[in-house]
C-alpha positions as CSV (number, residue, x, y, z in Angstrom):
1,X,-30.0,39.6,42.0
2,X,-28.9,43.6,43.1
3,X,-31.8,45.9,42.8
4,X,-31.2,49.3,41.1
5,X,-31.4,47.4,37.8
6,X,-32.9,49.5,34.7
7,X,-36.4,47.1,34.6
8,X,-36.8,48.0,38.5
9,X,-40.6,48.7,39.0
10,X,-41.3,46.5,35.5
11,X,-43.2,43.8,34.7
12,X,-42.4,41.5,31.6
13,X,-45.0,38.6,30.0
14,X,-42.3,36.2,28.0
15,X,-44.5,33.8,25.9
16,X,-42.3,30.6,24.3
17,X,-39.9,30.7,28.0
18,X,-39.5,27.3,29.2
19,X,-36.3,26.9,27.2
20,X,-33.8,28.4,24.7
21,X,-34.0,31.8,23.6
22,X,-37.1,32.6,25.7
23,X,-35.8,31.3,28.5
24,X,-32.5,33.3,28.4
25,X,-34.3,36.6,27.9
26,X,-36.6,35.7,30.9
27,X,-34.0,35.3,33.0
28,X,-31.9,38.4,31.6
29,X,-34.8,40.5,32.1
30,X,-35.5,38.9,35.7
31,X,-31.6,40.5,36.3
32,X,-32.7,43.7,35.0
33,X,-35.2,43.8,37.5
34,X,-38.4,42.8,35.9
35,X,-41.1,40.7,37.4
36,X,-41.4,38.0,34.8
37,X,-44.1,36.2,33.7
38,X,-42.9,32.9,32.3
39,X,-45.4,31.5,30.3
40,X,-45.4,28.6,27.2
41,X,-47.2,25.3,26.6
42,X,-44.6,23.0,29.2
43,X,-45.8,22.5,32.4
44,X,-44.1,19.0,32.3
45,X,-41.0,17.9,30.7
46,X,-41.3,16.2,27.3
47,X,-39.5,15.7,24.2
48,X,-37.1,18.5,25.0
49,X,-35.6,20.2,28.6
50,X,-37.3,22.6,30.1
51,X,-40.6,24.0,31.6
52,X,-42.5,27.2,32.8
53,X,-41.6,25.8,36.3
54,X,-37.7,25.2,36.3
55,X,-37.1,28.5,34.6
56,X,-39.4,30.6,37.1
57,X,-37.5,28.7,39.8
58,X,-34.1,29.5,38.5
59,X,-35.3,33.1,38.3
60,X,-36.3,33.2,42.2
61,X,-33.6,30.9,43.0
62,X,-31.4,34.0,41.8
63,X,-33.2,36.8,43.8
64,X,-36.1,37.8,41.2
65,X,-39.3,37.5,40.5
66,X,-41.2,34.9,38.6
67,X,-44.7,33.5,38.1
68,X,-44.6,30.2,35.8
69,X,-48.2,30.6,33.9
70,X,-49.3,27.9,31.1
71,X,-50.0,29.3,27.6
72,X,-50.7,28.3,24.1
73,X,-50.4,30.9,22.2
74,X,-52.5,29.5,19.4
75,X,-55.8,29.1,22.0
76,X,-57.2,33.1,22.2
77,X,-58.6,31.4,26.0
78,X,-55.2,30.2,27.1
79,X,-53.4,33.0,26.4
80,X,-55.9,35.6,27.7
81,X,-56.0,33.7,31.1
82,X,-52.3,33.8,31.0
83,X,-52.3,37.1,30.7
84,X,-55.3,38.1,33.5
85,X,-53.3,35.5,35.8
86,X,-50.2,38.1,35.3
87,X,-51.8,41.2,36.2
88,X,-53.1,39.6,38.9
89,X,-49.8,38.4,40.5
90,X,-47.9,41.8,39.6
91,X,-50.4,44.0,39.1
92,X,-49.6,45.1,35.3
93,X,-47.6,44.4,32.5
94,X,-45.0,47.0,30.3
95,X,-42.9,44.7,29.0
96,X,-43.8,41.6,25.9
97,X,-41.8,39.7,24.4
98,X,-43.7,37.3,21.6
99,X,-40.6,34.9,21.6
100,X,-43.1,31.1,21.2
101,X,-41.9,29.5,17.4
102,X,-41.8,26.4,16.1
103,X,-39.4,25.4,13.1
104,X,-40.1,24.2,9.6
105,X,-37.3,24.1,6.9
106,X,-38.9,22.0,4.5
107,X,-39.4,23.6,0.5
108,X,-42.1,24.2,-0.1
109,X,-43.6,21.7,-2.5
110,X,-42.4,18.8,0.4
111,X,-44.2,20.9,3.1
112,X,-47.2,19.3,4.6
113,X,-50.0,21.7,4.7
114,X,-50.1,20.6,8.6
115,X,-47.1,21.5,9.2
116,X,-47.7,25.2,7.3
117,X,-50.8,26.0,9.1
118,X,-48.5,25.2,12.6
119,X,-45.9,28.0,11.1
120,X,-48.8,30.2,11.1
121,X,-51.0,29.2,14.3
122,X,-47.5,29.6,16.5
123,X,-45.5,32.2,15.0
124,X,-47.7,34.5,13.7
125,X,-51.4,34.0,15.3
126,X,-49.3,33.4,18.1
127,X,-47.7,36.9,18.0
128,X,-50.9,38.7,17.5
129,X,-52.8,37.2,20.3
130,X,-50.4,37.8,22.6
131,X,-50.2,41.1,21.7
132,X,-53.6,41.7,21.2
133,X,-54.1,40.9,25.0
134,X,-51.1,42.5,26.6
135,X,-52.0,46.0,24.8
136,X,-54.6,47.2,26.7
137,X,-51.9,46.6,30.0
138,X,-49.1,48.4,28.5
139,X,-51.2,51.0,27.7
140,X,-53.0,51.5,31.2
141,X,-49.1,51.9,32.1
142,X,-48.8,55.0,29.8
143,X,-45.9,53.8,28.2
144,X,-43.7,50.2,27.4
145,X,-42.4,48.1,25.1
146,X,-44.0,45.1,22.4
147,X,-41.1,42.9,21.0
148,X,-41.2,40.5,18.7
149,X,-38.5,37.6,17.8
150,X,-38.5,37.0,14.6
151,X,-35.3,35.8,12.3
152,X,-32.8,37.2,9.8
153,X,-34.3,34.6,7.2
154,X,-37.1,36.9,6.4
155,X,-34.6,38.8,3.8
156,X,-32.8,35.4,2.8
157,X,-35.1,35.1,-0.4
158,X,-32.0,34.0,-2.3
159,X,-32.2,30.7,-0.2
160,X,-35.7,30.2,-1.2
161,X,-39.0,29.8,0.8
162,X,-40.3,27.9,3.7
163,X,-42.9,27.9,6.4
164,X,-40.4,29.4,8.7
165,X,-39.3,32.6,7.4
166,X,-42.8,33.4,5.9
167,X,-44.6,32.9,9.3
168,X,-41.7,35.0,10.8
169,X,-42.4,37.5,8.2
170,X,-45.5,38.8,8.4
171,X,-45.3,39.1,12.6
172,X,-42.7,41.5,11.3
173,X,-45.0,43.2,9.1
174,X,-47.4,43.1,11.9
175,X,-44.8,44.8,14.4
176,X,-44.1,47.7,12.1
177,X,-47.3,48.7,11.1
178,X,-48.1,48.2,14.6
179,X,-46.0,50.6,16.1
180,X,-47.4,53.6,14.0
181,X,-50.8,52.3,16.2
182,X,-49.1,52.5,19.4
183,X,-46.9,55.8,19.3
184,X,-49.7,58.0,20.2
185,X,-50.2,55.5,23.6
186,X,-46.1,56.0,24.5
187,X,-45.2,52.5,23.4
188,X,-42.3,51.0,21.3
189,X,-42.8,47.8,19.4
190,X,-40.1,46.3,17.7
191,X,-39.0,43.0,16.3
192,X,-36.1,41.5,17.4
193,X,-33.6,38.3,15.8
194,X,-30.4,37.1,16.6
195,X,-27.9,38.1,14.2
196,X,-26.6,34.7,13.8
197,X,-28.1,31.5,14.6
198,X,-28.8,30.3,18.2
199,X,-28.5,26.7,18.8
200,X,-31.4,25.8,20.9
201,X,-32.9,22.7,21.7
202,X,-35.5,23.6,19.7
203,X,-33.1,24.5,16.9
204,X,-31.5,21.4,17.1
205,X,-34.5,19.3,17.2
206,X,-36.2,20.7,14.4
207,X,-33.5,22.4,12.4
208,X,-33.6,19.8,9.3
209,X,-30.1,18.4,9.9
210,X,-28.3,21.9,8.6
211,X,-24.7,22.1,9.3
212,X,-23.7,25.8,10.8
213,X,-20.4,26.7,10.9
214,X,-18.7,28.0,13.9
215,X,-18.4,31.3,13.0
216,X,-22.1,31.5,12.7
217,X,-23.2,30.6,16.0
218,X,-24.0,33.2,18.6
219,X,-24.3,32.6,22.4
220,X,-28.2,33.1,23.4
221,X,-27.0,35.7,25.9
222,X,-26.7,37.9,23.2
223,X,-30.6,38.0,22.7
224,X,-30.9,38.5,26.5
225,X,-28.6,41.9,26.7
226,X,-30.7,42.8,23.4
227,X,-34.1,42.1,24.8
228,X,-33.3,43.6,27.9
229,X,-32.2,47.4,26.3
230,X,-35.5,47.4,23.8
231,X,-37.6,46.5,27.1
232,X,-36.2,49.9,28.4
233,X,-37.8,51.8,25.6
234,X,-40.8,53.8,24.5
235,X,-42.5,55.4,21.9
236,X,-40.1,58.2,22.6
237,X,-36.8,55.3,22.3
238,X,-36.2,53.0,19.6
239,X,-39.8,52.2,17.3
240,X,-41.2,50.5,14.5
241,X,-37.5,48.5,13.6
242,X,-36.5,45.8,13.1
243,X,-33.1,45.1,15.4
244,X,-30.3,42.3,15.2
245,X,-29.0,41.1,18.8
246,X,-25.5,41.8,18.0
247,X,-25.9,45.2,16.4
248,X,-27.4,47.0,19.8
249,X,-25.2,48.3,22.0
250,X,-24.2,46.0,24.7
């Protein structure tokens, strides 16, 4: 990786990177120039590819800088000695990126409540304890940037309702109402969703068998480039929106 890159000096926590869209941003923002905190629940293969490890490797592989640190985002402990473990290695952190999600497509009157309360623990409680720890870090930096995926389902409400897009939802609601908070300390927050669907191995484990026409697939490295220009901003950039990946400038 070439140095002079417009993260140089920064340091970015990634929750949800051992694969897919996490993992593409991590490593986009490892390009940048970030020091990277790679951090999710898969220290060991499973189910599907990818863990904390091989993408932190592939990062310093590549010339950056990558610490692989295990985190559930749905245990207030985990994730708040993933974070400490972070500042410790790199001594900060501007950049967050509340990427961890887990899919459910099911209506809503098929929809185990199990399976509703996981929507919520992951992709919302998720988002706001990883936020709520990094804060005080971005904050000590005078300045930095909070983003959250989310997905262009939230406005869908002419295809219905499901655990998925209501989860995804209200971490929106929390993002915007959130950055009025955070302007005074210098720091954007903003959501984030690819304009068109990403076919990760997430997606196409959990995506309920849905067919998605060509046209309607976008390459992850779109959400990479994306990630990598609102992890450049402050309060004084772009705040309080919510951004598609293929609508930013390149």
């Amino acid at each position: 990786m070439t140095t002079g890159g417009p993260l140089d000096g920064k340091v970015a926590f990634v929750a949800g990177a051992s694969r897919g869209i996490g993992a593409t941003v991590a490593r986009h923002l490892a390009a940048a120039g970030a020091a990277v905190a790679v951090a999710a629940r898969s220290e060991e293969r499973g189910k599907l590819p990818g863990t904390i490890g091989s993408v932190a490797a592939e990062i310093t592989d590549a010339g950056g800088r990558a610490l692989a640190v295990a985190c559930d985002v749905t245990s207030e402990e985990s994730v708040d000695a993933a974070v400490a473990a972070t500042v410790t290695e790199f001594g900060g952190i501007d950049v967050l990126v509340a990427n961890a999600g887990v899919l459910w497509f099911g209506p809503i009157e098929s929809t185990p409540l199990k399976r509703w309360q996981l929507c919520l623990d992951v992709n919302l409680t998720g988002v706001f304890l990883v936020t709520k720890a990094v804060i005080p870090h971005v904050r000590a930096r005078a300045g930095g940037s909070l983003i959250a995926v989310t997905t262009t389902g939230v406005g869908m409400v002419d295809s219905g309702a499901n655990a998925y897009w209501v989860s995804k939802a209200a971490a929106e609601r929390l993002y915007l109402g959130l950055a009025a908070d955070l302007r005074g300390d210098n720091v954007a927050v903003n959501c984030l969703s690819p304009s068109r669907v990403v076919l990760t191995e997430g997606w196409q484990a959990g995506g309920m068998a849905m067919e998605i026409p060509p046209e309607m697939v976008e390459p992850p490295e779109a959400m990479g480039r994306a990630a990598v220009l609102l992890a450049g901003q402050d309060a004084s950039g772009i705040t309080g929106t919510v951004q598609r990946s293929e609508s930013l400038p390149a």
